[in-house]
PDB file of N, CA, C, O and CB in Angstrom:
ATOM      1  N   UNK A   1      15.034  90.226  68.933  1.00  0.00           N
ATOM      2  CA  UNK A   1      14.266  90.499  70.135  1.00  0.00           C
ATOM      3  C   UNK A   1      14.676  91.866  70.702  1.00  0.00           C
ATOM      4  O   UNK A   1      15.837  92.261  70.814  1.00  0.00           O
ATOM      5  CB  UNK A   1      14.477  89.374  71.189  1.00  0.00           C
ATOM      6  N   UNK A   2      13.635  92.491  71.021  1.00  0.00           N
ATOM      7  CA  UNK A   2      13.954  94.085  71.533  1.00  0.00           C
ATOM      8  C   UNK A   2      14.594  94.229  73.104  1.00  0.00           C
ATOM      9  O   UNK A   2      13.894  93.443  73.742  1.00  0.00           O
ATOM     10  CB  UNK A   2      12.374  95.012  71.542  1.00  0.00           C
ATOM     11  N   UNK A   3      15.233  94.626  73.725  1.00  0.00           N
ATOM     12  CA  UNK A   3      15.547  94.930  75.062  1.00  0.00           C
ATOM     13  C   UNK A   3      15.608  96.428  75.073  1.00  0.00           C
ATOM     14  O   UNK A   3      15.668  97.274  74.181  1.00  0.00           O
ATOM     15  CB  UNK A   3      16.858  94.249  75.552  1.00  0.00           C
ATOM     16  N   UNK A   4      15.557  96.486  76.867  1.00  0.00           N
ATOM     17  CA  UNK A   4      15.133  97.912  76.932  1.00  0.00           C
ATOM     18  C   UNK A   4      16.189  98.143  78.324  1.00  0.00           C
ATOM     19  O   UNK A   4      16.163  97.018  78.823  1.00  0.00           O
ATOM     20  CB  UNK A   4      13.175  98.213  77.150  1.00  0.00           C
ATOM     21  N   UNK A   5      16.880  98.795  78.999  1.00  0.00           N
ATOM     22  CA  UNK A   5      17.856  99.531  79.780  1.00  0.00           C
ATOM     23  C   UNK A   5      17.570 100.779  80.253  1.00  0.00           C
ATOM     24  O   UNK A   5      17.566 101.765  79.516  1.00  0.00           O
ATOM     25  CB  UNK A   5      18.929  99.674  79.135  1.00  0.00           C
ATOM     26  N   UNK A   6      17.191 100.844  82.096  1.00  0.00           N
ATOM     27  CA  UNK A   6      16.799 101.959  81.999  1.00  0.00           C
ATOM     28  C   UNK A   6      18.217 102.610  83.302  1.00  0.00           C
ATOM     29  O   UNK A   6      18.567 101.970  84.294  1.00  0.00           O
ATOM     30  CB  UNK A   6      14.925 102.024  82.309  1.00  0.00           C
ATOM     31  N   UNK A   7      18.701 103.797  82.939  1.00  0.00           N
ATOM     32  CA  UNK A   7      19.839 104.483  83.585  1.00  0.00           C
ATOM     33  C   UNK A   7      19.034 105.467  84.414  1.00  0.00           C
ATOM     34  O   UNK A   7      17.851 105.799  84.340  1.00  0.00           O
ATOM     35  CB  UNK A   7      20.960 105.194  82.530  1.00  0.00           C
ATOM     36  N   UNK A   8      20.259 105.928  85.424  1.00  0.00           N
ATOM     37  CA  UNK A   8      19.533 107.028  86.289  1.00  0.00           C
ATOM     38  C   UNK A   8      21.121 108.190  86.016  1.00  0.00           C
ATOM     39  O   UNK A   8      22.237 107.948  86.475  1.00  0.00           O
ATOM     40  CB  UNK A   8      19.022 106.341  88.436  1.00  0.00           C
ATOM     41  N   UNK A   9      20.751 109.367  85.189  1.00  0.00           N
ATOM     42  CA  UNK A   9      21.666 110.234  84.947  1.00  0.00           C
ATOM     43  C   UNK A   9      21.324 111.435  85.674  1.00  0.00           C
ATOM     44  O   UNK A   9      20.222 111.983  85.651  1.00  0.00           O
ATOM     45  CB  UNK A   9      21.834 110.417  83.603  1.00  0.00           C
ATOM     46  N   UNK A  10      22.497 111.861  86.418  1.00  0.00           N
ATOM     47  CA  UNK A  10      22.748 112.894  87.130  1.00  0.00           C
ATOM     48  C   UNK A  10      23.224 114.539  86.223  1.00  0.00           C
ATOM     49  O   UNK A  10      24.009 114.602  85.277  1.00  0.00           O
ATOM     50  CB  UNK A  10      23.861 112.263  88.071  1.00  0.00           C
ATOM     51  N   UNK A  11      22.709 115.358  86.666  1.00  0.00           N
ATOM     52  CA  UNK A  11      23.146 117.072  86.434  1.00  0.00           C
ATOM     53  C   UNK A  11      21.986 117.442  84.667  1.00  0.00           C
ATOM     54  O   UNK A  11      22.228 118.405  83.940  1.00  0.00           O
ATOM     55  CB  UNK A  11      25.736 117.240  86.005  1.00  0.00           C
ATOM     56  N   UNK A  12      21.163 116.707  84.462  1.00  0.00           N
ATOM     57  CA  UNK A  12      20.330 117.023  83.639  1.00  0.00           C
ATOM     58  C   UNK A  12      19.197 117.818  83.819  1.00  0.00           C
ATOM     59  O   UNK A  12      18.189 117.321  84.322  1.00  0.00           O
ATOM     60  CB  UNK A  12      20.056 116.141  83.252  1.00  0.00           C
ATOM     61  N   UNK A  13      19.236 119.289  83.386  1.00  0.00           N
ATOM     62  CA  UNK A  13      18.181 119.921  84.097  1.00  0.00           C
ATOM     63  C   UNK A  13      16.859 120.666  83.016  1.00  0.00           C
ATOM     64  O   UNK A  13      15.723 121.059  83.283  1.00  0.00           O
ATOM     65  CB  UNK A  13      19.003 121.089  85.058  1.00  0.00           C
ATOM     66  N   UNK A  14      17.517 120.628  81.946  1.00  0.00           N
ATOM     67  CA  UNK A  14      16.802 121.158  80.767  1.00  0.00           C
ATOM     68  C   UNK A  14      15.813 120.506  80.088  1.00  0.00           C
ATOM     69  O   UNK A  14      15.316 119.418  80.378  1.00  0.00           O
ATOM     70  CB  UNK A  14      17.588 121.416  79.888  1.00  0.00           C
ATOM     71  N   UNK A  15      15.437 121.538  78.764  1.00  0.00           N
ATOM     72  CA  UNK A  15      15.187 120.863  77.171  1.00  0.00           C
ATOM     73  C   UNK A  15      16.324 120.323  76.597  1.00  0.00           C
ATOM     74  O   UNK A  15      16.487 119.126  76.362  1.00  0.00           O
ATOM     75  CB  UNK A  15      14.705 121.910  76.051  1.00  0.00           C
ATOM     76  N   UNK A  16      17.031 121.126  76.396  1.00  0.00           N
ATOM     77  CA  UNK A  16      18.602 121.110  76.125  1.00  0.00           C
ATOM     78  C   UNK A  16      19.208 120.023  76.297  1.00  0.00           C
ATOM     79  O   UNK A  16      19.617 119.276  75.407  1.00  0.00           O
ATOM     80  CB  UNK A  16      19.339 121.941  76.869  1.00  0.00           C
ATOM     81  N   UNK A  17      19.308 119.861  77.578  1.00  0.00           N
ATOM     82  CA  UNK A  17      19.759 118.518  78.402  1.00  0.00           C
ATOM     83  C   UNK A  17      18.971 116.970  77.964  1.00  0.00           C
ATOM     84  O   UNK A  17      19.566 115.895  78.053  1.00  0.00           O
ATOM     85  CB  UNK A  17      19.356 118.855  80.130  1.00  0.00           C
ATOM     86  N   UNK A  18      17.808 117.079  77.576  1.00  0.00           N
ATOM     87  CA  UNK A  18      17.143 115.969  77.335  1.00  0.00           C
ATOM     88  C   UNK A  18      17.509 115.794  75.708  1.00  0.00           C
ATOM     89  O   UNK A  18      17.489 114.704  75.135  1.00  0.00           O
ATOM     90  CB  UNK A  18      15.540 116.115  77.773  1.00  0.00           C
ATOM     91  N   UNK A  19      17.728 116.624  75.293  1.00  0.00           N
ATOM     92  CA  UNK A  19      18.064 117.050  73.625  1.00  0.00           C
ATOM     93  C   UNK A  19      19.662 115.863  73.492  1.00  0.00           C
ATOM     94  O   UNK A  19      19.934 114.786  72.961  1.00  0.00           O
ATOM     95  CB  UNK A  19      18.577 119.463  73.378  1.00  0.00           C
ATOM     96  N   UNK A  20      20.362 116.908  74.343  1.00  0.00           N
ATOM     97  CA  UNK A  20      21.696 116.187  74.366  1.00  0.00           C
ATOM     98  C   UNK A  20      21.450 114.303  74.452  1.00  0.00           C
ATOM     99  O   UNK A  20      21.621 113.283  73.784  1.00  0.00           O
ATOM    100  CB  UNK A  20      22.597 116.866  75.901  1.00  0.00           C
ATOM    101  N   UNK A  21      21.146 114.588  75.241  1.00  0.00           N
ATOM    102  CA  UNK A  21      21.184 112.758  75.527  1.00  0.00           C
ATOM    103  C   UNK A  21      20.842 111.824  74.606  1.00  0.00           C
ATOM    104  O   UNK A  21      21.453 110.886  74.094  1.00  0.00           O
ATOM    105  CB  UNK A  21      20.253 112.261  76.572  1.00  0.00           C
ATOM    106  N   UNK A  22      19.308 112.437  74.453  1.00  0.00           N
ATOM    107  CA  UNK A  22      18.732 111.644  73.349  1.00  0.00           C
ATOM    108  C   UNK A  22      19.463 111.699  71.829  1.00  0.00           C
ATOM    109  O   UNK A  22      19.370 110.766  71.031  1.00  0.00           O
ATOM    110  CB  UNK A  22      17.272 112.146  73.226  1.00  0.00           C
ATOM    111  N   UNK A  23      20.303 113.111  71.522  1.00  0.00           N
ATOM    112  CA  UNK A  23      21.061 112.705  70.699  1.00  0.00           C
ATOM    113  C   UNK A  23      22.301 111.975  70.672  1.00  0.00           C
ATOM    114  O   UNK A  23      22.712 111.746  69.535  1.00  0.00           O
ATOM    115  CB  UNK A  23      21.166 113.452  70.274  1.00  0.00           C
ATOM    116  N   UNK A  24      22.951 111.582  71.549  1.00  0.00           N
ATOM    117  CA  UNK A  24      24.099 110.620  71.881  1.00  0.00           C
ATOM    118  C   UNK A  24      23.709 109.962  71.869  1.00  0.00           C
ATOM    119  O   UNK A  24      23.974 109.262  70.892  1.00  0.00           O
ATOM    120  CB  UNK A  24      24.828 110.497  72.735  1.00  0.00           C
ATOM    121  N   UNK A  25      22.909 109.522  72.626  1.00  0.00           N
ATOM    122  CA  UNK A  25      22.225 107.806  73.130  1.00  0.00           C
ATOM    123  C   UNK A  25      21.726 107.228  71.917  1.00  0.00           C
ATOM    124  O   UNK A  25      22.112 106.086  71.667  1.00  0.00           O
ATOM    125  CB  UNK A  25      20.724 107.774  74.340  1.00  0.00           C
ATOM    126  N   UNK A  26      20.813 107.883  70.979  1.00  0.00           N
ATOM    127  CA  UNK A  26      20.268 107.783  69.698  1.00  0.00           C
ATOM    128  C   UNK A  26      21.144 107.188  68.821  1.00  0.00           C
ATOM    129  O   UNK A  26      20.728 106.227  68.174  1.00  0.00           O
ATOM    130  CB  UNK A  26      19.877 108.979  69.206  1.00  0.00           C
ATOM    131  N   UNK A  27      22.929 107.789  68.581  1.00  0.00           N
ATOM    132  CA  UNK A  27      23.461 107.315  67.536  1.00  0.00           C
ATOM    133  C   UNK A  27      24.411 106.262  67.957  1.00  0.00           C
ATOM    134  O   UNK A  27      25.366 106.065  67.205  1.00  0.00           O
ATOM    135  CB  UNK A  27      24.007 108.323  66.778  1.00  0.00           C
ATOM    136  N   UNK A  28      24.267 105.252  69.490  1.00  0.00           N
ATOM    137  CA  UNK A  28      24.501 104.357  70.091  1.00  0.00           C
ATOM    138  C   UNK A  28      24.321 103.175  68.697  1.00  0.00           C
ATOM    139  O   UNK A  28      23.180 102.924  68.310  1.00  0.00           O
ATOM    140  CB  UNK A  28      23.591 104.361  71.441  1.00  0.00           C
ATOM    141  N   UNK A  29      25.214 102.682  68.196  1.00  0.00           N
ATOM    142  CA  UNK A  29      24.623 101.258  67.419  1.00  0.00           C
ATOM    143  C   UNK A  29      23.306 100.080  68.166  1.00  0.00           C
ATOM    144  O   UNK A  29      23.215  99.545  69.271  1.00  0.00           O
ATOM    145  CB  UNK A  29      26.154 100.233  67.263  1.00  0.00           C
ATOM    146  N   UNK A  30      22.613 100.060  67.172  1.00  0.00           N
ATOM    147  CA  UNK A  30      21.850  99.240  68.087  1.00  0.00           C
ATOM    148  C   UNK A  30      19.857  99.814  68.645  1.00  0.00           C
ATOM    149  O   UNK A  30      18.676  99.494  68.509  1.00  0.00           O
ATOM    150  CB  UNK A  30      23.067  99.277  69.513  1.00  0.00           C
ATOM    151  N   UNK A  31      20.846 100.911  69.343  1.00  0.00           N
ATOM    152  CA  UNK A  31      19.598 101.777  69.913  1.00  0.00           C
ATOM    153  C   UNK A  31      18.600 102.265  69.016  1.00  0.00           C
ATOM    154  O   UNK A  31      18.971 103.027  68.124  1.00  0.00           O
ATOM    155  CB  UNK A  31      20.044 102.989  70.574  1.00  0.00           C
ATOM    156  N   UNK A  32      17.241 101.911  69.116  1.00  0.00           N
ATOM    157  CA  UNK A  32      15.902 102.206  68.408  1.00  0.00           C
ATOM    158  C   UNK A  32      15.169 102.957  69.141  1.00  0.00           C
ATOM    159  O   UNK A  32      14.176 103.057  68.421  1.00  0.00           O
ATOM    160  CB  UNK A  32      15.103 101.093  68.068  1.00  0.00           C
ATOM    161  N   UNK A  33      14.893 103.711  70.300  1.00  0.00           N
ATOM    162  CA  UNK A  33      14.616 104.400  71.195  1.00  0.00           C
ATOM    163  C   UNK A  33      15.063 104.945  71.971  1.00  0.00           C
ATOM    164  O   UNK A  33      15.837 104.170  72.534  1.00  0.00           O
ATOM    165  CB  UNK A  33      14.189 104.139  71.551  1.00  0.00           C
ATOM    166  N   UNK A  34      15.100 106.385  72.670  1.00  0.00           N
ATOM    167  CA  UNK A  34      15.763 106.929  73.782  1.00  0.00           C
ATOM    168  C   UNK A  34      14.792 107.575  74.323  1.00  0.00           C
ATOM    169  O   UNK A  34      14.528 108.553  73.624  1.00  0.00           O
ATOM    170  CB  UNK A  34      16.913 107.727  73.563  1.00  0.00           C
ATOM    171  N   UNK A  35      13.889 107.474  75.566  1.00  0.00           N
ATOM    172  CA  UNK A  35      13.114 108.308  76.132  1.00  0.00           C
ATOM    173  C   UNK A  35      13.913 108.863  77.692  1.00  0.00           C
ATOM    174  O   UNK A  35      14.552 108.095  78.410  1.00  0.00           O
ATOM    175  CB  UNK A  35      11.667 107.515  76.249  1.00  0.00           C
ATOM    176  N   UNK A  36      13.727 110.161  77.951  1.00  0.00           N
ATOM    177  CA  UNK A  36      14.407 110.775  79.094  1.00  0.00           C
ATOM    178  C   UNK A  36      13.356 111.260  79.993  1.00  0.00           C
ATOM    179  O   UNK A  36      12.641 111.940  79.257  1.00  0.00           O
ATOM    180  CB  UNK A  36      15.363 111.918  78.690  1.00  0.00           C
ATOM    181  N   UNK A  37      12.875 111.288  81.155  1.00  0.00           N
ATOM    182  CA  UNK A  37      12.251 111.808  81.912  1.00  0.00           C
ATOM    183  C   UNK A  37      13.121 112.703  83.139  1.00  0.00           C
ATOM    184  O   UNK A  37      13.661 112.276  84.159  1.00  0.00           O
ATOM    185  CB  UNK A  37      11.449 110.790  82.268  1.00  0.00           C
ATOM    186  N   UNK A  38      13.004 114.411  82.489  1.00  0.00           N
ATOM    187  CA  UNK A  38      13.600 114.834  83.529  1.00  0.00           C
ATOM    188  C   UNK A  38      13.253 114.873  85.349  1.00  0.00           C
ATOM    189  O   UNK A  38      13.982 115.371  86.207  1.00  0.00           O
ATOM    190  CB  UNK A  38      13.702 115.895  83.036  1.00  0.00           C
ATOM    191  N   UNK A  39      12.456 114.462  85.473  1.00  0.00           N
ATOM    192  CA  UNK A  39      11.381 114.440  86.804  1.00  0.00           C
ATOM    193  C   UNK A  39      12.576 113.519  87.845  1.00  0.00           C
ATOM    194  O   UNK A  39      13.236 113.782  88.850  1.00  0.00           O
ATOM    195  CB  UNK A  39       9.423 113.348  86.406  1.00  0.00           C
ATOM    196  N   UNK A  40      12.397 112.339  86.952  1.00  0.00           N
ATOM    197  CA  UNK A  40      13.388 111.120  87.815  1.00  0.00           C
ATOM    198  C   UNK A  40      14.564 110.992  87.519  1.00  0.00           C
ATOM    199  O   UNK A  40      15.278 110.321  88.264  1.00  0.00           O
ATOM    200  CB  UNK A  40      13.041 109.735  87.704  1.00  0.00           C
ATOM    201  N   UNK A  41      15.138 111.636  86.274  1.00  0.00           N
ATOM    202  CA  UNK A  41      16.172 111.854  86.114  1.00  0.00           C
ATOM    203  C   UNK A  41      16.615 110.369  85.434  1.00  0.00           C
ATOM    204  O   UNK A  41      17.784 110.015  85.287  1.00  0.00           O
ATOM    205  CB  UNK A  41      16.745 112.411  87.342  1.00  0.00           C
ATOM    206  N   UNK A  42      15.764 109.804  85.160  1.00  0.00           N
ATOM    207  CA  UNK A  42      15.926 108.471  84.185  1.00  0.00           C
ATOM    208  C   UNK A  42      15.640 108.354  82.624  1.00  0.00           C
ATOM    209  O   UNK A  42      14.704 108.890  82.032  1.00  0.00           O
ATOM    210  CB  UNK A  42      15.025 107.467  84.708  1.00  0.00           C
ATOM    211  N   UNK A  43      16.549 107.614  82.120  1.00  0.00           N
ATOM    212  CA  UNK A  43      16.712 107.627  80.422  1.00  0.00           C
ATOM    213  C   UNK A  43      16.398 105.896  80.176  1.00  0.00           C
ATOM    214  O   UNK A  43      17.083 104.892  80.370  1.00  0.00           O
ATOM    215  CB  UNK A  43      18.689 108.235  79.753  1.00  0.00           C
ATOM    216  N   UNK A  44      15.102 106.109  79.688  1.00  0.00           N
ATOM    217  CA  UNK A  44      15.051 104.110  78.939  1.00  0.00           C
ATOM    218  C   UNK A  44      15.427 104.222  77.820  1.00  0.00           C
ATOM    219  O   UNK A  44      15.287 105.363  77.379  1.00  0.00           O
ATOM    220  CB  UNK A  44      13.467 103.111  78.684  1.00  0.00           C
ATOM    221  N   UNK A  45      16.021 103.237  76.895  1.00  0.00           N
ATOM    222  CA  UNK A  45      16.563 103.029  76.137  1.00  0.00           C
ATOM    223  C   UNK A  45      16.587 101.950  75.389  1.00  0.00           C
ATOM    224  O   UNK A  45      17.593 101.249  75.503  1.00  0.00           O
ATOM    225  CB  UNK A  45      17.244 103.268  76.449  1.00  0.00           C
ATOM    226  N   UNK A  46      15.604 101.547  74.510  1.00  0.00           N
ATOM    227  CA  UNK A  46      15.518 100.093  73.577  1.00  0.00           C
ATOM    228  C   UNK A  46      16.347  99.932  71.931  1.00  0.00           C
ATOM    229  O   UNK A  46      16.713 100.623  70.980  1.00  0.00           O
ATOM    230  CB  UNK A  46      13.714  99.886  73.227  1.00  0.00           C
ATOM    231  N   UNK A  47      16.321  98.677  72.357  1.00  0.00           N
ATOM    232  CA  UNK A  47      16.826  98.712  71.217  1.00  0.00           C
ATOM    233  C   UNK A  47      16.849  97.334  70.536  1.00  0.00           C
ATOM    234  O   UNK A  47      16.291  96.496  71.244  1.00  0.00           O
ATOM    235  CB  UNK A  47      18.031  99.293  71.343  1.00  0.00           C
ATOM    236  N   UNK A  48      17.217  96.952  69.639  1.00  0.00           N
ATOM    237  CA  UNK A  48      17.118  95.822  68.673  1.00  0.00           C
ATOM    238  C   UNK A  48      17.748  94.990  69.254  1.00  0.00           C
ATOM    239  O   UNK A  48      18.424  95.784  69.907  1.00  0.00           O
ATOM    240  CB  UNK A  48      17.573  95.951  67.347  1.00  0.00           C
ATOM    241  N   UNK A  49      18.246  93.627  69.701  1.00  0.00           N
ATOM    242  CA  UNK A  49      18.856  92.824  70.833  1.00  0.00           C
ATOM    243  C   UNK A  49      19.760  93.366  71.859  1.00  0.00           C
ATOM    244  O   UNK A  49      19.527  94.520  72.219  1.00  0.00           O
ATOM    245  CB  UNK A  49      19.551  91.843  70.306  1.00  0.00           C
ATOM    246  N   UNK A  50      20.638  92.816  72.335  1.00  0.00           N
ATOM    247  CA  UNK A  50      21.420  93.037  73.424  1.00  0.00           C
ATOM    248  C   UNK A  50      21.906  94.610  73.485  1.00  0.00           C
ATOM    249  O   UNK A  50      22.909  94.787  72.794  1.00  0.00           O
ATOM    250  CB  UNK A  50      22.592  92.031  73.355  1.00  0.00           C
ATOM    251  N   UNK A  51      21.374  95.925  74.224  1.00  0.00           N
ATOM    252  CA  UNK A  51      22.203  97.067  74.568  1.00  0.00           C
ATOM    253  C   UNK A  51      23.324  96.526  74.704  1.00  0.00           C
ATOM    254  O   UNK A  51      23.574  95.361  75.015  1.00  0.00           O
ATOM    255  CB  UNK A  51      21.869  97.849  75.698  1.00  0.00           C
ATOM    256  N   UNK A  52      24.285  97.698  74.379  1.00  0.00           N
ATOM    257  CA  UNK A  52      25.565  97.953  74.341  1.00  0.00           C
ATOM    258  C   UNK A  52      25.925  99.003  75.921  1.00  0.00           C
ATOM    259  O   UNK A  52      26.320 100.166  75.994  1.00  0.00           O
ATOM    260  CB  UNK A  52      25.841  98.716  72.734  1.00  0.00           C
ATOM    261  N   UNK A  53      25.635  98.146  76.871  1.00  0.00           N
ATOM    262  CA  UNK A  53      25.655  99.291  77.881  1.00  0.00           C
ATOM    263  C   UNK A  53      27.273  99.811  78.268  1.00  0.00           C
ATOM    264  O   UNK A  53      27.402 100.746  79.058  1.00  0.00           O
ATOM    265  CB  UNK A  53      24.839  98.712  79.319  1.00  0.00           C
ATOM    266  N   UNK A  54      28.130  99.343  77.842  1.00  0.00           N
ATOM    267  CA  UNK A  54      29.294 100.744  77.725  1.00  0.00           C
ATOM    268  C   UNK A  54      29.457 101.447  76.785  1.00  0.00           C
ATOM    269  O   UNK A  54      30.398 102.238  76.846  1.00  0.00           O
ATOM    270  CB  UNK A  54      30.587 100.532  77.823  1.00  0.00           C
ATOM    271  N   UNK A  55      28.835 101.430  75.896  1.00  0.00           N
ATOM    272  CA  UNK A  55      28.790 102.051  74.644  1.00  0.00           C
ATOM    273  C   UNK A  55      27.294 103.512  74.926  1.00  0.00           C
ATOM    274  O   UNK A  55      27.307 104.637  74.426  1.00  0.00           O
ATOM    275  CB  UNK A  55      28.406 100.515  73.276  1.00  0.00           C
ATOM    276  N   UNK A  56      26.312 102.981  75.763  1.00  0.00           N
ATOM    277  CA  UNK A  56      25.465 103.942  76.334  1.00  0.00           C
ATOM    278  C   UNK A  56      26.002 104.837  77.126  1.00  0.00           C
ATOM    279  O   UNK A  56      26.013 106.000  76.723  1.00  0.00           O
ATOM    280  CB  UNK A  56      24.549 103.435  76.973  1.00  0.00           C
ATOM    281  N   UNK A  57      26.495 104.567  78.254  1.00  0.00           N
ATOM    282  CA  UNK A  57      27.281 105.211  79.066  1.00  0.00           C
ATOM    283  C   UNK A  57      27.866 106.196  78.489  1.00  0.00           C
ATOM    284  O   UNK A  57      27.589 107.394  78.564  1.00  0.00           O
ATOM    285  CB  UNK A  57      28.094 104.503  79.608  1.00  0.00           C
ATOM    286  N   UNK A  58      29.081 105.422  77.627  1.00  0.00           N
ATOM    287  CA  UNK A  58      29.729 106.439  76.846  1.00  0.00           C
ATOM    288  C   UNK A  58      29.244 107.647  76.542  1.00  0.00           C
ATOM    289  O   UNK A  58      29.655 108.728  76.962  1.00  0.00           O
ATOM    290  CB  UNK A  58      29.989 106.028  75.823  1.00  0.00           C
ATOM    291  N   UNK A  59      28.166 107.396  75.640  1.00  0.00           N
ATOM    292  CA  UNK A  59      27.309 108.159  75.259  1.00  0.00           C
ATOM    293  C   UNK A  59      26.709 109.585  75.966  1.00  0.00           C
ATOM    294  O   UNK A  59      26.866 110.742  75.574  1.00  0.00           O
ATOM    295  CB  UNK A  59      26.517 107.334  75.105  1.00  0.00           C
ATOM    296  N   UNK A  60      25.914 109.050  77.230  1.00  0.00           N
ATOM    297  CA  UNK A  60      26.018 109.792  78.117  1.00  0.00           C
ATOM    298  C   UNK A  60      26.851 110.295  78.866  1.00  0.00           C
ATOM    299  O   UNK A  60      26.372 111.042  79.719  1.00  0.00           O
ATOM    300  CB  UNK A  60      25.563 109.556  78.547  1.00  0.00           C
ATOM    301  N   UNK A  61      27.887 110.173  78.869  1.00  0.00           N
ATOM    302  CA  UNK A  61      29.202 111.005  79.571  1.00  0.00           C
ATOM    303  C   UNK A  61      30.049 111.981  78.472  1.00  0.00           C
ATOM    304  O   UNK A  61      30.832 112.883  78.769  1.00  0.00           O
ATOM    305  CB  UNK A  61      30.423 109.761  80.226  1.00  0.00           C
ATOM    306  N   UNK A  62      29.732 111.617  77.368  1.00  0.00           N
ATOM    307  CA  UNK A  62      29.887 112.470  75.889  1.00  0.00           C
ATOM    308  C   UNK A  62      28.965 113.696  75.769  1.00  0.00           C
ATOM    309  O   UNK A  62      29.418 114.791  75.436  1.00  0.00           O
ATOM    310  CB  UNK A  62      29.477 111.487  74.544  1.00  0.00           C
ATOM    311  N   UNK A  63      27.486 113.469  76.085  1.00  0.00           N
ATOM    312  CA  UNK A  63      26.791 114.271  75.945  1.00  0.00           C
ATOM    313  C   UNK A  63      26.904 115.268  77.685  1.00  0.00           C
ATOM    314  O   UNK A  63      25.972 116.018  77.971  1.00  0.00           O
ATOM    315  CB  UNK A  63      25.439 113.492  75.382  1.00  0.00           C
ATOM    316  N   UNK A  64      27.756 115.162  78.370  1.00  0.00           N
ATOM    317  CA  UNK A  64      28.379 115.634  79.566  1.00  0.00           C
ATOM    318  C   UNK A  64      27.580 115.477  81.221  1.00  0.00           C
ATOM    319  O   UNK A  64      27.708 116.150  82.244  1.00  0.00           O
ATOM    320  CB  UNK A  64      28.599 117.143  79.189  1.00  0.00           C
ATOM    321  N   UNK A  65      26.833 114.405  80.933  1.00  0.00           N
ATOM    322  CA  UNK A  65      26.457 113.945  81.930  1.00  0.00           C
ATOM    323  C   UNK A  65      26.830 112.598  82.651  1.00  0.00           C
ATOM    324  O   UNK A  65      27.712 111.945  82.095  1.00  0.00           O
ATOM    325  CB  UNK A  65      25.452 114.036  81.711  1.00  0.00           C
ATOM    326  N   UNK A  66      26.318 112.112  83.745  1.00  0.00           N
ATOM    327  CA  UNK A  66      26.643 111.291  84.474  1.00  0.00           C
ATOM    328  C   UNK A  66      25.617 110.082  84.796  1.00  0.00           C
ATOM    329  O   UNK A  66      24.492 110.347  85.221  1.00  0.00           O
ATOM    330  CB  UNK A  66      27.025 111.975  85.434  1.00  0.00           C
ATOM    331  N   UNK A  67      25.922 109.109  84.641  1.00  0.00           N
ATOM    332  CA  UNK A  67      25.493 107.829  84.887  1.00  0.00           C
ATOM    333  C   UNK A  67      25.526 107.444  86.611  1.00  0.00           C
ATOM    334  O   UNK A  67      26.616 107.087  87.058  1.00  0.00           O
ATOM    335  CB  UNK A  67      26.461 106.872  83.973  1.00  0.00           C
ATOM    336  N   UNK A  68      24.164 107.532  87.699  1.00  0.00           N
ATOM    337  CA  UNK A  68      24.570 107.188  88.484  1.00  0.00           C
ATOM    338  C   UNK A  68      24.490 106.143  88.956  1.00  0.00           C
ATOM    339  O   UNK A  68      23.474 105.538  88.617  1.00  0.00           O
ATOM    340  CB  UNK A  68      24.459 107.705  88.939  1.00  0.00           C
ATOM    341  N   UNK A  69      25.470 105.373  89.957  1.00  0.00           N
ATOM    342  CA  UNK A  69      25.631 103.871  90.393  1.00  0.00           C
ATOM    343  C   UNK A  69      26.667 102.913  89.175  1.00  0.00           C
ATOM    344  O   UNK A  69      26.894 101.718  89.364  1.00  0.00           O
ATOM    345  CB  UNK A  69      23.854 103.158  90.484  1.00  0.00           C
TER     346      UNK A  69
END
């Protein structure tokens, strides 16, 4: 069953920036999708059962941004 997780990441302002993420978040085990909308500053994220949401995070704080809340 697919689930989907959507984050609100802080200091993302680019192409670049959406690049980054989606490539971290992407090689998340699990994860089958990463869409980023810089507008709201939100990243959904599906994937094949249960996200790994510290393992996302991770991800995004790797690719040097911030997870807010």
């Amino acid at each position: 069953m697919a689930s989907t997780a959507v984050y609100t990441v802080e200091g993302m302002t680019c192409g670049h920036c959406v690049n980054s993420v989606t490539e971290e978040v992407g090689g998340v085990s699990g994860v089958t999708g990463v869409q980023v909308d810089l507008e709201s500053k939100k990243v959904t994220v599906t994937g094949e059962g249960r996200i790994d949401d510290s393992a996302v995070r991770a991800a995004i704080d790797e690719a040097g941004y911030e997870v807010a809340g």
